[in-house]
DRENVOMI-261261 format. One record per residue (C-alpha): x, y, z; residue in one letter. Coordinates in steps of 0.25 Angstrom, whole numbers, plus 2048, in hexadecimal, padded with zeros to 3 digits. Example, Ala and Ser with C-alpha at 12.3 -4.5 7.8 and 13.67 -1.06 7.14 Angstrom:
<atoms>
8317EE81FA;8377FC81DS;
</atoms>
This chain:
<atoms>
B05675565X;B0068256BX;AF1685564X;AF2695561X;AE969E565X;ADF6A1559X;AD96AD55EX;AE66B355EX;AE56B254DX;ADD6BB54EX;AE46C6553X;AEA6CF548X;AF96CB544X;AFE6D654BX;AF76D0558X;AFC6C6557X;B0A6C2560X;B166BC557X;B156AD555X;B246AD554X;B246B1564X;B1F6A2567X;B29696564X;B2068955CX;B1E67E565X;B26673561X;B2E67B559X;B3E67E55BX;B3F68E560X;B4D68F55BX;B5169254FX;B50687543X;B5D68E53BX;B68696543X;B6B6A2542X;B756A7538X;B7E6B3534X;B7B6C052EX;B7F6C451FX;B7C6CF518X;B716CD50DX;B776CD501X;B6C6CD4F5X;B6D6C24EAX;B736C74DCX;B6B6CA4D2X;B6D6C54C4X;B656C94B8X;B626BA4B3X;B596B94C3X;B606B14C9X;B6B6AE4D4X;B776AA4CEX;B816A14D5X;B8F6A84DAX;B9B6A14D9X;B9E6A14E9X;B936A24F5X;B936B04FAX;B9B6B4505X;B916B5510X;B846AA511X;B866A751FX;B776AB522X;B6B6B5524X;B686BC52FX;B5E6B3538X;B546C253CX;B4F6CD533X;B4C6DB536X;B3F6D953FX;B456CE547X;B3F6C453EX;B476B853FX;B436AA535X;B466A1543X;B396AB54AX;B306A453DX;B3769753BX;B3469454BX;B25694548X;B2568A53DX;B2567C541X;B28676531X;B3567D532X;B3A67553DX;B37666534X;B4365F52DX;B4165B51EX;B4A64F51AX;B5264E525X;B5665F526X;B5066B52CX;B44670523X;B4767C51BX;B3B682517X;B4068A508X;B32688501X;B2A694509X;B266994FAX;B1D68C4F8X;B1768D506X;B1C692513X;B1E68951FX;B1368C52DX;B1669253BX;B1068B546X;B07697548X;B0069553AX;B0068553EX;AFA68554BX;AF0690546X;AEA68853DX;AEA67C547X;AE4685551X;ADA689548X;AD567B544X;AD7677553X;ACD682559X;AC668B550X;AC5682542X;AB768853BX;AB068C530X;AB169C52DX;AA66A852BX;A9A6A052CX;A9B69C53AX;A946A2546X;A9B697552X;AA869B557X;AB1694551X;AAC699543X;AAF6A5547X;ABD6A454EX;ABF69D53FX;ABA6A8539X;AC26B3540X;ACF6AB53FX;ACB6AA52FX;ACA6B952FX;AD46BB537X;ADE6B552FX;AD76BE523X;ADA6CC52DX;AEB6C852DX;AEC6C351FX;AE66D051BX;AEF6D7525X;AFB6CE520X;AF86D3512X;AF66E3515X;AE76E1510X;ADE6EB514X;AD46E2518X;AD16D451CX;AC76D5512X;AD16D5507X;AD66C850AX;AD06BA504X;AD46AD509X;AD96A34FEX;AE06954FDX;AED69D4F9X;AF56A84EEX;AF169D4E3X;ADF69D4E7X;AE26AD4EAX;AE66AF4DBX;ADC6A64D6X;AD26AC4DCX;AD76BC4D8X;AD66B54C9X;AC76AF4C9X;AC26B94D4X;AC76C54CDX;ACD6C24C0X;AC26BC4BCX;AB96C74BDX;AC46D04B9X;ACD6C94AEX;AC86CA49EX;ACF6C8490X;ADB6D048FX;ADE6D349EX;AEA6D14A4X;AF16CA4B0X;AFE6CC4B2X;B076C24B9X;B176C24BBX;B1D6B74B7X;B226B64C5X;B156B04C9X;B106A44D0X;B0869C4C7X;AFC6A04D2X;AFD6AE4CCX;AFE6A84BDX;AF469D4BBX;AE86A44C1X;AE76AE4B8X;AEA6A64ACX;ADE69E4B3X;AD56AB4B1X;ADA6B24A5X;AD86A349FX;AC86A74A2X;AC76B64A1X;AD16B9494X;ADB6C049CX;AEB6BD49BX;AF66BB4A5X;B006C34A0X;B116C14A8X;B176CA4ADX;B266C74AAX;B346C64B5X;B416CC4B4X;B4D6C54B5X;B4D6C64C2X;B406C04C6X;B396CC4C8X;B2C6D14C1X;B2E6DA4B5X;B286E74B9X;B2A6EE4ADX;B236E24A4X;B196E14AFX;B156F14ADX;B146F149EX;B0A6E349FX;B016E94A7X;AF66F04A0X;AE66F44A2X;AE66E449EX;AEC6E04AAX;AE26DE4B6X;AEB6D44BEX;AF86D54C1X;AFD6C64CBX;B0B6C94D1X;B116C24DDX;B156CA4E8X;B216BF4E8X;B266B44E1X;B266A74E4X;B2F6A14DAX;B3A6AE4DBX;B376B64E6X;B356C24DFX;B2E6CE4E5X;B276D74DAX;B246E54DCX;B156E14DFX;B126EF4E3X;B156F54D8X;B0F6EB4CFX;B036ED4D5X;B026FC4D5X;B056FB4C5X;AFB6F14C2X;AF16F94CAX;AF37044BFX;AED6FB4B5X;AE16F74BDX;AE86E94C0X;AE66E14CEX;AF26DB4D2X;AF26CC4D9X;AFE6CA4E3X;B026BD4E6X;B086BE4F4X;B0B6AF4F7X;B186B04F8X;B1B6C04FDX;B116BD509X;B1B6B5512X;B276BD50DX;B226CD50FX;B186D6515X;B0C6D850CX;B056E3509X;AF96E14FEX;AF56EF4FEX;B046F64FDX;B056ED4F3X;AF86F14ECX;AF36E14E8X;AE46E04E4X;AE76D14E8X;AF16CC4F0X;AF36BB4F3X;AFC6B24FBX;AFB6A4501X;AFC6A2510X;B05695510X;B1169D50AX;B0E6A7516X;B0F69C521X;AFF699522X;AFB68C51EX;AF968850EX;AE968B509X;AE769750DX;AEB6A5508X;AE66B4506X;AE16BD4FAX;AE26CB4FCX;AD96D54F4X;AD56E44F4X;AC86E74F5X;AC76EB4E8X;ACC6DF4E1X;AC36D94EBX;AB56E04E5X;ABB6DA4D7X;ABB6CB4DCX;AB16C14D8X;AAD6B44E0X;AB76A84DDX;AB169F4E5X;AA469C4E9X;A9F6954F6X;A9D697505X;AA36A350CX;AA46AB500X;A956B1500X;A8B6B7504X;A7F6B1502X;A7B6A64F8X;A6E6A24F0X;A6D69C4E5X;A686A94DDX;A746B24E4X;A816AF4EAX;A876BD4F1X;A946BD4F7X;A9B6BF502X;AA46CD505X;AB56CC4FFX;ABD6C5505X;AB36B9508X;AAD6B84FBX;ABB6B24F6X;ABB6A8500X;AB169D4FDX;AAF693507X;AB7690512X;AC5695511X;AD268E518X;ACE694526X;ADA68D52EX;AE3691522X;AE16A0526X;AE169D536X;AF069A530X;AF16A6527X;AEF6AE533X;AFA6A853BX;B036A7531X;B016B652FX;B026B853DX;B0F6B353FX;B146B8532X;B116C6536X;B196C2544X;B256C553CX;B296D2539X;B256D0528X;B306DB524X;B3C6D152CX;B366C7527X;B386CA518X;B456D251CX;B4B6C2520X;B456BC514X;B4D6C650AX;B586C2512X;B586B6512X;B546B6503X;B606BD500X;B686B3507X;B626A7501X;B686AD4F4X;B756AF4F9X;B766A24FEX;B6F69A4F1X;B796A34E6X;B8469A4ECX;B7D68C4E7X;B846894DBX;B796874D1X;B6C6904D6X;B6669A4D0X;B5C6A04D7X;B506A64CEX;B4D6B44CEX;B536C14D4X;B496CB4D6X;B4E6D64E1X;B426D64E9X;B3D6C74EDX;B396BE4F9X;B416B04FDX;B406A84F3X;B496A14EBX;B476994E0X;B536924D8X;B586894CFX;B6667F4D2X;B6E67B4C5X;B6D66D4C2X;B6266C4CDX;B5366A4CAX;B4B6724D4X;B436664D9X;B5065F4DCX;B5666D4E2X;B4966C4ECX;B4A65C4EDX;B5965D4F2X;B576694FCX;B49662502X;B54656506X;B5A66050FX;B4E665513X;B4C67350CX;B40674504X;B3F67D4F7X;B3567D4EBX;B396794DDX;B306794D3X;B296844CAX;B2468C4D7X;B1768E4D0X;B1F69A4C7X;B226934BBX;B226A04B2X;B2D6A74BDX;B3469B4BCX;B346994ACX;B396A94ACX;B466A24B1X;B466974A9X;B4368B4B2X;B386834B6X;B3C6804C3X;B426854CFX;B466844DDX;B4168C4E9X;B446904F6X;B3B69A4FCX;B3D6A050BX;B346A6517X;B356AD523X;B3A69F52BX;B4569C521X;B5769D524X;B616A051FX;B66693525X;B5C68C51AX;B61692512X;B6E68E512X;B69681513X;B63683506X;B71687500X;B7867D505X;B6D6714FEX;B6D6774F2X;B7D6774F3X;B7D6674F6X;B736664ECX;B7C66B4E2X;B896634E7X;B816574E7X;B826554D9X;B726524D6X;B6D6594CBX;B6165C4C3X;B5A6644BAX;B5D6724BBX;B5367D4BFX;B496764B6X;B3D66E4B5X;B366644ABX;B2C66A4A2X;B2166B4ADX;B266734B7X;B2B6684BFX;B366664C4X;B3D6594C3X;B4064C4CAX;B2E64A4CAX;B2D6554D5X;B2065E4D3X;B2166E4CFX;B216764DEX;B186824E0X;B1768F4E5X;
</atoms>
């Protein structure tokens, strides 16, 4: 395996040469899916009920997706550089549908954090010998492109975190605590993540606040006219995500923003699952906070980014206490150490941001405009091709959303839907996503979802379609779209996440 060169990290992402330009080593240079014909893009049908309905005959033309997007951006460019793709599950060729859980590695983010552990492993910022500070420089390093990723204004309005779920956490003790008292509000949609939901009941538990919904439309999409009338000089949190991860939807974040701003509210973005899907921009968008989670961005798991402004910042108490986070200590005086550090008590995932910084790097190889240009496409043509299995229903049709598709199949319990496709080697999730109040706005418990990146085909696809069509000619059955009492689906499988 060729070590990577650890000073070149520290060059800034536009220094540093594309990573697609390399072949992996070990890894096959052609093309893991052939190429296919070009159709036009033909947009799903909406209905007013939210879901895809079933025609009675297959569209004319499903033949396949153009293989390049404006920009040259091609999926065989990112699927090359990542060695999982290239593994068979069960006897067939890995298809990799479950991006909206976690996202699989290039070898640039793998051999990164090898190399890091292989020649510069350390202790950060309080050190004087040169590895601590070849540690430390890669650590802040990796702070300088998320901050640039993200359009932040300074790498000082960047905190290093565990994930989106510790980043909300620690908006809600750090701030809310100080902030929250009886009779405030925090609005959250009923789109949510339960990481944007349980938080804040966690707090206004202790502070007397409430958590008040925000209802959807039909459609899946945030209800903007019951959103405006809920606001209030009560509300002094809005939590909105900047995508789903249970229906995709995209909201109108920017414009939420600016109208919660009018009541004096902050507003928390949840970017877990926009940050792999579109360029981001925290300050057009006018977030106070802004949190994502690098493994759904192609870092490794443990590690993730809260952006603040600095405002938001002066109004942040201590959430934890230990090393790295002061100033000086006595046991009459503890003074702290300056924003972003003093969130960061004790010593934080270092190698997980040595991979943060090569997965951003190779990220921003790609031209981000392409990228999300292909993924549209191939969104559109994933519901083409699924409104032709008799018996889906995919959830949700709101006009402005990322890949992901989330469904149910009559007669068909979603964990036997993902139990049959993982024979044939196509991983999806099925479960309760971790948005049970988005799923009971449909009426169900449970659900199956495939969820797509940058490196997925319209070849997979098609293999998708055409297990789910065995699986409705084979004559097993279960319950429909459903789950027991708990959430869970059936058959003794546990709930899937995220």
């Amino acid at each position: 395996m060729t070590t990577p060169d650890l000073r070149a990290l520290l060059r800034s992402p536009e220094q540093v040469p594309s990573p697609t330009a390399t072949s992996a080593a070990g890894i096959p240079a052609t093309p893991a899916v052939p190429a296919t014909g070009v159709p036009e893009a033909v947009a799903p049908a909406e209905t007013p009920t939210g879901t895809a309905s079933v025609p009675a005959v297959p569209p004319a033309d499903l033949s396949g997706l153009a293989t390049t997007a404006p920009g040259a951006f091609s999926p065989e460019a990112a699927r090359k550089d990542v060695p999982i793709l290239h593994r068979t599950v069960n006897g067939h060729p890995l298809v990799w549908l479950d991006n909206g859980a976690t996202t699989q590695k290039p070898r640039q983010v793998i051999e990164a954090v090898s190399a890091y552990y292989s020649a510069a492993n350390s202790n950060i910022h309080r050190g004087a010998h040169t590895m601590a500070r070849e540690a430390t420089e890669l650590y802040e390093a990796g702070r300088n492109a998320v901050a640039q990723f993200l359009g932040a204004p300074s790498p000082d309005t960047v905190m290093f975190v565990r994930g989106t779920t510790e980043a909300i956490n620690l908006v809600a003790q750090s701030w809310g605590r100080a902030h929250l008292g009886p009779g405030d509000d925090i609005l959250v949609p009923v789109l949510e993540h339960h990481s944007d939901i349980v938080p804040w009941q966690l707090i206004a538990e202790e502070t007397r606040a409430r958590v008040v919904p925000v209802p959807l439309t039909p459609d899946g999409e945030i209800d903007q006219a019951a959103y405006a009338d809920l606001l209030s000089a009560r509300t002094q949190m809005v939590v909105v995500s900047q995508a789903s991860n249970v229906l995709g939807t995209v909201p109108p974040v920017r414009e939420m923003t600016a109208l919660a701003h009018r009541y004096g509210a902050k507003v928390l973005v949840d970017g877990a699952q926009a940050v792999a899907h579109m360029p981001v921009d925290v300050q057009e968008l006018g977030a106070d906070f802004y949190a994502f989670s690098g493994h759904k961005l192609f870092a490794p798991t443990g590690i993730g980014a809260l952006y603040a402004t600095p405002e938001a910042m002066a109004e942040m108490r201590p959430w934890q206490g230990g090393g790295n986070m002061i100033q000086s200590v006595s046991f009459e005086r503890t003074t702290f150490a300056a924003m972003p550090h003093m969130m960061e008590a004790g010593t934080g995932h270092i190698s997980g941001v040595v991979g943060l910084l090569a997965a951003i790097d190779w990220l921003r190889g790609f031209d981000q405009n392409a990228v999300a240009a292909y993924e549209q496409q191939l969104m559109t043509y994933a519901m083409q091709a699924m409104a032709t299995v008799p018996g889906v229903e995919v959830i949700g049709s709101a006009a402005e959303r990322i890949a992901v598709l989330t469904f149910t199949m009559a007669g068909h319990d979603p964990a036997s839907i993902a139990d049959w496709l993982d024979r044939d080697g196509i991983a999806v999730r099925a479960g309760h996503h971790c948005a049970q109040p988005a799923l009971a706005h449909y009426g169900l418990e449970s659900a199956a979802r495939a969820s797509f990146a940058l490196y997925n085909t319209s070849d997979e696809v098609d293999q998708l379609v055409a297990s789910l069509r065995r699986l409705g000619q084979s004559g097993q059955s279960g319950q429909s779209g459903q789950s027991g009492e708990s959430g869970q689906p059936s058959q003794g499988a546990p709930a899937q996440q995220a």
